[in-house]
C-alpha positions as CSV (number, residue, x, y, z in Angstrom):
1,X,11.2,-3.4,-32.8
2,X,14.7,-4.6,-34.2
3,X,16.1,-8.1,-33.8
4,X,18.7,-7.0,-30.9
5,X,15.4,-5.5,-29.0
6,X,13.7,-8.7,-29.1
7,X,16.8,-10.2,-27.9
8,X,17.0,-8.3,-25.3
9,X,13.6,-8.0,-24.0
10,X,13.7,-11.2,-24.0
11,X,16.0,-11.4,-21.8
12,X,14.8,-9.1,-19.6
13,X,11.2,-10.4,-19.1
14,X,12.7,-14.4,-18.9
15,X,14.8,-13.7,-16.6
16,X,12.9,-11.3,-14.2
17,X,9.8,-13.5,-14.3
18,X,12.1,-16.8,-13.4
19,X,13.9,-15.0,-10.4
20,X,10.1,-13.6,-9.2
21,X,8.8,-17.1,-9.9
22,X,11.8,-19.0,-8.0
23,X,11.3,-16.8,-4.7
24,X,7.7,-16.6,-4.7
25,X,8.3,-20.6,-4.4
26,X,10.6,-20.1,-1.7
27,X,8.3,-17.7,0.2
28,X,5.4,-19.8,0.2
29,X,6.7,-23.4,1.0
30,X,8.5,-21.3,4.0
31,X,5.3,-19.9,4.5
32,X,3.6,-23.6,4.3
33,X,5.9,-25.1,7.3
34,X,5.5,-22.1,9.8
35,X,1.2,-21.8,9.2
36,X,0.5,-25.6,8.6
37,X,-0.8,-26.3,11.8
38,X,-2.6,-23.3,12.2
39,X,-4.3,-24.5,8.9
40,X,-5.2,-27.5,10.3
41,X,-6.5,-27.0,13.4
42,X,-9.0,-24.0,12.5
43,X,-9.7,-26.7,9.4
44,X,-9.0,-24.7,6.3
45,X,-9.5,-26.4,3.2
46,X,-6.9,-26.8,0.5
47,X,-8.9,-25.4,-2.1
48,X,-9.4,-22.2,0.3
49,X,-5.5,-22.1,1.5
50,X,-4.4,-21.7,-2.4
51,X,-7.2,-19.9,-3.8
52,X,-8.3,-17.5,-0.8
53,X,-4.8,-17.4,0.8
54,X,-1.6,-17.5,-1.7
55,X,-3.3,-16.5,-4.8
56,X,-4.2,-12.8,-3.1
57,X,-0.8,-13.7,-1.1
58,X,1.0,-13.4,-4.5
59,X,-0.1,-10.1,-5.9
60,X,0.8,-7.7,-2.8
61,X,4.5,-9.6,-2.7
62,X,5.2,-9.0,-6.6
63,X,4.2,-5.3,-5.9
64,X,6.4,-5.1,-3.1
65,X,10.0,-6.6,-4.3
66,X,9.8,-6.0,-8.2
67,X,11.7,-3.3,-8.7
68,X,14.6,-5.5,-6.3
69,X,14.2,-8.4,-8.7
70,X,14.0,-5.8,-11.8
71,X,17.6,-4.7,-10.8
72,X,19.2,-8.3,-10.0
73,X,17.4,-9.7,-13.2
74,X,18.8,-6.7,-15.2
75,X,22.3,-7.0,-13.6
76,X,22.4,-11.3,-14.1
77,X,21.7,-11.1,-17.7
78,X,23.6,-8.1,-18.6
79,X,26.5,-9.2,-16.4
80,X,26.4,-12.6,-18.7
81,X,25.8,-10.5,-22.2
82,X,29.2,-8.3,-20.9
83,X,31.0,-11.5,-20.4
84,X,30.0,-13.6,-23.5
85,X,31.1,-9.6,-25.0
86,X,28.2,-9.3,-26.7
87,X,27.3,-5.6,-25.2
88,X,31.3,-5.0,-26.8
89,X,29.8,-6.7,-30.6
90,X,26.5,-4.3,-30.0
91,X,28.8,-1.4,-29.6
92,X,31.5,-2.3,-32.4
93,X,28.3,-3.3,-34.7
94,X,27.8,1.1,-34.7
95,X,24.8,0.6,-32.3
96,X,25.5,4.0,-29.7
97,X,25.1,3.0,-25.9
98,X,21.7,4.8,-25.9
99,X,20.4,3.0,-28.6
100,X,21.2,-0.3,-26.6
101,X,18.8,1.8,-23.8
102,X,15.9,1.2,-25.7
103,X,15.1,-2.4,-24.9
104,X,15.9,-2.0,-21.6
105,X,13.1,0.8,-21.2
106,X,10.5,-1.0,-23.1
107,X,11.0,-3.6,-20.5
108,X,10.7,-1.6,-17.5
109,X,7.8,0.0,-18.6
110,X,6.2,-2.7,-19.0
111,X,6.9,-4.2,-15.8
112,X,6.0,-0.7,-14.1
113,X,2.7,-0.7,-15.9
114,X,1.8,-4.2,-14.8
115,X,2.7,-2.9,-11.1
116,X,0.8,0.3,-11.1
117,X,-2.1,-1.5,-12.4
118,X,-1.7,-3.8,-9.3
119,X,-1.1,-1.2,-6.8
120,X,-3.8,0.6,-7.6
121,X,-6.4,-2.0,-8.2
122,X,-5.7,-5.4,-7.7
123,X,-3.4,-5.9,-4.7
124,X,-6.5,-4.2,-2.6
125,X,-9.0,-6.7,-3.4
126,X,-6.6,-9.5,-2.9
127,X,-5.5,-8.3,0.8
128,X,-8.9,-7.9,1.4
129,X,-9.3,-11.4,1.2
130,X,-6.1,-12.3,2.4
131,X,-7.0,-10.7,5.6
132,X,-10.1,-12.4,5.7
133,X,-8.7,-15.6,5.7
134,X,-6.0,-14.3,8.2
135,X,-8.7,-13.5,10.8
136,X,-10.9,-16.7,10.3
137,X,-7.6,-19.4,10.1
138,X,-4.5,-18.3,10.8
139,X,-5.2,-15.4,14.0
140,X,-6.2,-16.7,17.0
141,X,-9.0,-14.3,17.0
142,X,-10.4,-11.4,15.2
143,X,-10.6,-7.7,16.8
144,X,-14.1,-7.0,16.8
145,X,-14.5,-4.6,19.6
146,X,-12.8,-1.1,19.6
147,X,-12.8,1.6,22.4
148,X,-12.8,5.2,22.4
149,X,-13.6,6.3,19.2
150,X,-13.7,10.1,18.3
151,X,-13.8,11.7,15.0
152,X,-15.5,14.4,13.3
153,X,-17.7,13.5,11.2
154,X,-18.6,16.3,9.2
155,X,-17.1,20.6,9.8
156,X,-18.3,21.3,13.3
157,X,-20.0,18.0,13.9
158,X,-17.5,16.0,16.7
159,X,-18.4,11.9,17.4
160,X,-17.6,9.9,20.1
161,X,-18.0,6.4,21.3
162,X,-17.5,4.7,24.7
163,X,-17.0,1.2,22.3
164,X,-18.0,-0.2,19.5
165,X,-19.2,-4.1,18.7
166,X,-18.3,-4.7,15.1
167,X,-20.5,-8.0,14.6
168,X,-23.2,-6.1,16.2
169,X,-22.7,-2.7,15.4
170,X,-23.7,-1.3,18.1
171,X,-21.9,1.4,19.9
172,X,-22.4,2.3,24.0
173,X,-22.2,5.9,25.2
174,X,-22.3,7.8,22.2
175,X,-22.3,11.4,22.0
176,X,-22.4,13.6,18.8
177,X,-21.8,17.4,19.1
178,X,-22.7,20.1,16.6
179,X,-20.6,23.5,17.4
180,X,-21.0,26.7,15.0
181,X,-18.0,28.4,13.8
182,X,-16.9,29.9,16.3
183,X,-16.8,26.7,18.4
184,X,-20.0,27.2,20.3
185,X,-22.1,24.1,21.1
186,X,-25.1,24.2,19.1
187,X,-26.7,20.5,20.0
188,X,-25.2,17.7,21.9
189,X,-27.1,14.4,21.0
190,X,-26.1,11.2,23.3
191,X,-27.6,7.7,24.1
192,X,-26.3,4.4,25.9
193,X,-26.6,2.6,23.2
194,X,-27.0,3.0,19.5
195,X,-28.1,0.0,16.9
196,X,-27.2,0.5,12.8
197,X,-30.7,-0.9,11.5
198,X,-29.6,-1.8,7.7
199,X,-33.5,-1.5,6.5
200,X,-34.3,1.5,7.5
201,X,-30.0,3.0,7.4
202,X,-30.9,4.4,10.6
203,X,-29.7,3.4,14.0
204,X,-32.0,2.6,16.7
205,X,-30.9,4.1,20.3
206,X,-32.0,3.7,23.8
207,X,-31.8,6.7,26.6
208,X,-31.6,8.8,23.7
209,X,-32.0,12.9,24.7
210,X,-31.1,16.0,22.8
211,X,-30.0,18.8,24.2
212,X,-30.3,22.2,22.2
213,X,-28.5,25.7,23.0
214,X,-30.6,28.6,21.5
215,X,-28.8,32.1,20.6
216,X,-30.2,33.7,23.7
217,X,-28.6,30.5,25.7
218,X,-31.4,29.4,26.6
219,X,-31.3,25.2,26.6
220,X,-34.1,22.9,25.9
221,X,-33.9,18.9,26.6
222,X,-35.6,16.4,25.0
223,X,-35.3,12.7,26.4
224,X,-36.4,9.3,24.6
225,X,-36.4,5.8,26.0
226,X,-36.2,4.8,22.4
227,X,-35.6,6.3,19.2
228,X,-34.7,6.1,15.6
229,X,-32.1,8.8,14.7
230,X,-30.2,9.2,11.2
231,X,-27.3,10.8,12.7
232,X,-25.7,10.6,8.9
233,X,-23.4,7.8,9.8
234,X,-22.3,4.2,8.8
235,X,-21.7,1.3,10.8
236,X,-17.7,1.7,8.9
237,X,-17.1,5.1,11.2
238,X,-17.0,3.1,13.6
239,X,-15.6,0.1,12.4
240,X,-11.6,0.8,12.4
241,X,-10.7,-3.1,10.6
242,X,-13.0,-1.6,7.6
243,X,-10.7,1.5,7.3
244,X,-7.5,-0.4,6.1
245,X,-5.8,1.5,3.6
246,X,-4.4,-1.2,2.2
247,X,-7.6,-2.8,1.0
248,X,-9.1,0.7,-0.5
249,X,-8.5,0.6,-4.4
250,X,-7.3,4.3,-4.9
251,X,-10.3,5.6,-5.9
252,X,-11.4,5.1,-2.4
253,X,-8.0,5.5,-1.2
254,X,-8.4,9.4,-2.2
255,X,-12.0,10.0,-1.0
256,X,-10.5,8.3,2.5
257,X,-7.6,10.7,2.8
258,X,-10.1,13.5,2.7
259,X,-12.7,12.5,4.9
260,X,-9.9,11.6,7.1
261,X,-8.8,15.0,7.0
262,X,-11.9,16.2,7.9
263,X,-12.4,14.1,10.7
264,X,-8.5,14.8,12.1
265,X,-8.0,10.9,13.2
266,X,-3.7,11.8,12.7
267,X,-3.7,8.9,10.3
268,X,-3.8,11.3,7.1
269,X,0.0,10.5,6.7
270,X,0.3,6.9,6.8
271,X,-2.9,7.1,4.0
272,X,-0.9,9.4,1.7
273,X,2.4,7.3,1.9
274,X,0.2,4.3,0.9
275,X,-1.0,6.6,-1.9
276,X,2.0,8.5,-3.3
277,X,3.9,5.0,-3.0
278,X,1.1,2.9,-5.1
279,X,1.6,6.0,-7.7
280,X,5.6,6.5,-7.7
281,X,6.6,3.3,-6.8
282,X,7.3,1.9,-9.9
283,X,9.2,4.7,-11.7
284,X,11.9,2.6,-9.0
285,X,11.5,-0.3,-11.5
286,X,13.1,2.2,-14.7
287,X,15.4,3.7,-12.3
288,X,16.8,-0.1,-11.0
289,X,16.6,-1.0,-14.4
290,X,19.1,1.5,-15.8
291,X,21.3,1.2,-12.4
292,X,21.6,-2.4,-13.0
293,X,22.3,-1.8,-16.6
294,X,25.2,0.9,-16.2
295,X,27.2,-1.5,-13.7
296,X,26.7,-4.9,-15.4
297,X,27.5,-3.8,-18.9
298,X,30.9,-2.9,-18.2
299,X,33.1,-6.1,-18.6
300,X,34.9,-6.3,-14.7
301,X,37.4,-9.0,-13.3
302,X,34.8,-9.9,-10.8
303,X,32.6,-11.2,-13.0
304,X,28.8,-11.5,-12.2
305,X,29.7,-12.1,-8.1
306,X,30.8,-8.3,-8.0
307,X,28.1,-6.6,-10.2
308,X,25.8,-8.2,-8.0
309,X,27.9,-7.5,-4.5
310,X,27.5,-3.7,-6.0
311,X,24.1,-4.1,-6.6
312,X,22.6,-5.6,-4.0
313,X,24.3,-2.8,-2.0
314,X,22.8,-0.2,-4.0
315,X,19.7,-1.8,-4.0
316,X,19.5,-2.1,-0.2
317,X,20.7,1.4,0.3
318,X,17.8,2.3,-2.1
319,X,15.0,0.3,0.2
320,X,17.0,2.1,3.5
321,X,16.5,5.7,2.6
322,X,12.9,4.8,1.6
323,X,12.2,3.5,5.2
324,X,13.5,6.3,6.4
325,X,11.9,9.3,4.4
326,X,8.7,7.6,5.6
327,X,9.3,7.5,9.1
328,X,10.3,11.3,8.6
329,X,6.8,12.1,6.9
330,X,4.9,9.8,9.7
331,X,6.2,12.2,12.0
332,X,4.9,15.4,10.1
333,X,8.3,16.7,9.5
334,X,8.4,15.7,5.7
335,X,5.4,15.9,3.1
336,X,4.3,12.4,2.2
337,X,4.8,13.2,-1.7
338,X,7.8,14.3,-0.9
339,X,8.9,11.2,1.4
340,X,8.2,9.3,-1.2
341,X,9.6,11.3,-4.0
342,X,13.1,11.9,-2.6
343,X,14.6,8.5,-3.1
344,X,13.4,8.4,-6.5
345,X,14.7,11.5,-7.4
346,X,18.3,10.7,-5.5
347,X,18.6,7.3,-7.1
348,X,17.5,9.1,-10.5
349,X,20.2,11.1,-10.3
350,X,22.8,8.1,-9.6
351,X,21.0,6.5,-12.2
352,X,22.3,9.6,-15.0
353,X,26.1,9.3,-13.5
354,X,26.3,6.1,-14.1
355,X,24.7,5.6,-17.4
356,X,27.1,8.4,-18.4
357,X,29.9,7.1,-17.2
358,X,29.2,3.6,-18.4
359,X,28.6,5.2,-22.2
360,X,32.1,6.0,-22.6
């Protein structure tokens, strides 16, 4: 790297990291005043409000607004370097406008990395502990009991459950159906209750019966008081609060999308947003960062107030037609990949105009 990178990187990461580290300190003393009693009175400690709490509270936030601060970082310091004119020094010095670029990409690749890497890995663990601080200290009480539950467990094999108790995993009136290809029942399988047994990894039922269909048609019925059935399912099919994508590192993120697709639940979309967003998120981070560049680095009357009047409006216009692509693929109209894709790809091409146009 050359002296004016440094510089510049410098800049770049100083000033992002001080506007991040400013408003995360604003968040959480806001955050502080509005759950304080609820602290107290379910008698959280401090050591588990800042170490169970904020610390995973921190992650998911920097994920979530760093390609905003990325652009208002960028537009601050370049705003100020175009005032001082020492972008107009850089450029009379016989360093091209793209050249300048450089520094600015090395940053926001960087930060990108850092994000992905968070996304994808970290962020999951930490809401999976935030949540289950949430539920013990800050709810007033934990959902631990779901009703009507059907899914499909496996091709042809279709599950349902009266309700499920998630502290005792137990379900009531469940019934598990096994159809052949062509949608004929094969077995039906039921029981009032069922019991997941974690030595064995079977479940323990009561009025269990059985109910086969031969070729012929011909039925036979076979009725147990009490049995122990491996029916090939966990106590988590059941268990809706342990299918939140957002504490499934991607890995498991990917195997849940397909299973979910197998089991046709309808929440395969909101699974693949979370997905394609953890993976194309933070190209937004390069594309902000060249935005901001190409309007601050132009030397206006209005000074830093209008770069950042410009940006902010850009920025928020950005965030808008991301909510809205999403609702569009919720509603099966729009590809997920593609939901997330399109403002990237719109604000990409924004970002070439203006670097253009700012170059000469």
């Amino acid at each position: 790297m050359k002296r004016l990178d440094l510089y510049i990187l410098g800049k770049y990461l100083k000033t992002f990291l001080l506007a991040l580290g400013l408003i995360i300190v604003i968040i959480i003393t806001f955050d502080i005043s509005e759950k304080l009693d609820k602290f107290i009175s379910h008698h959280a400690t401090l050591h588990q409000v800042v170490f169970d709490y904020y610390l995973n509270f921190i992650p998911g936030f920097v994920n979530l607004y760093s390609p905003l601060f990325v652009f208002i970082s960028v537009l601050f310091f370049t705003s100020k370097m175009a005032g001082n004119t020492e972008i107009i020094a850089i450029l009379g010095s016989g360093i091209s406008y793209r050249r300048m670029m450089r520094p600015y990409l090395y940053g926001a690749v960087l930060v990108a990395t850092v994000v992905l890497a968070l996304g994808n890995f970290v962020i999951p663990k930490s809401n999976e502990r935030l949540f289950a601080f949430e539920e013990e200290y800050v709810k007033s009480h934990a959902t631990n009991f779901y009703s009507n539950i059907h899914f499909q467990s496996s091709p042809g094999v279709q599950v349902y459950a009266e309700s499920y108790d998630v502290k005792k995993q137990r379900a009531f009136r469940m019934t598990m159906e096994h159809m052949d290809n062509e949608g004929r029942l094969l077995r039906r399988e039921t029981a009032s209750s069922i019991v997941y047994d974690t030595s064995t990894k079977k479940w323990q039922c009561i009025s269990y019966s059985l109910r086969t269909v031969a070729p012929d048609g011909s039925e036979t019925l076979e009725v147990k008081n009490t049995a122990t059935i491996d029916f090939g399912l966990l106590p988590s099919d059941f268990d809706l609060r342990s299918q939140r994508i957002e504490t499934m590192v991607t890995p498991d993120l990917s195997r849940h999308i397909a299973r979910e697709k197998l089991r046709g639940t309808g929440t395969v979309s909101e699974a693949q947003i979370e997905l394609w967003q953890r993976i194309l998120n933070p190209l937004a981070i390069i594309v902000m960062t060249f935005i901001g560049m190409a309007i601050a680095s132009r030397k206006t009357r209005g000074g830093i107030g209008m770069h950042l009047a410009i940006g902010v409006t850009l920025a928020f216009s950005f965030i808008l037609f991301m909510k809205i692509t999403t609702v569009f693929a919720i509603d099966g109209s729009l590809s997920p990949f593609m939901a997330v894709l399109l403002p990237q790809l719109l604000f990409g091409v924004a970002t070439v105009v203006l670097v253009r146009r700012a170059s000469r």
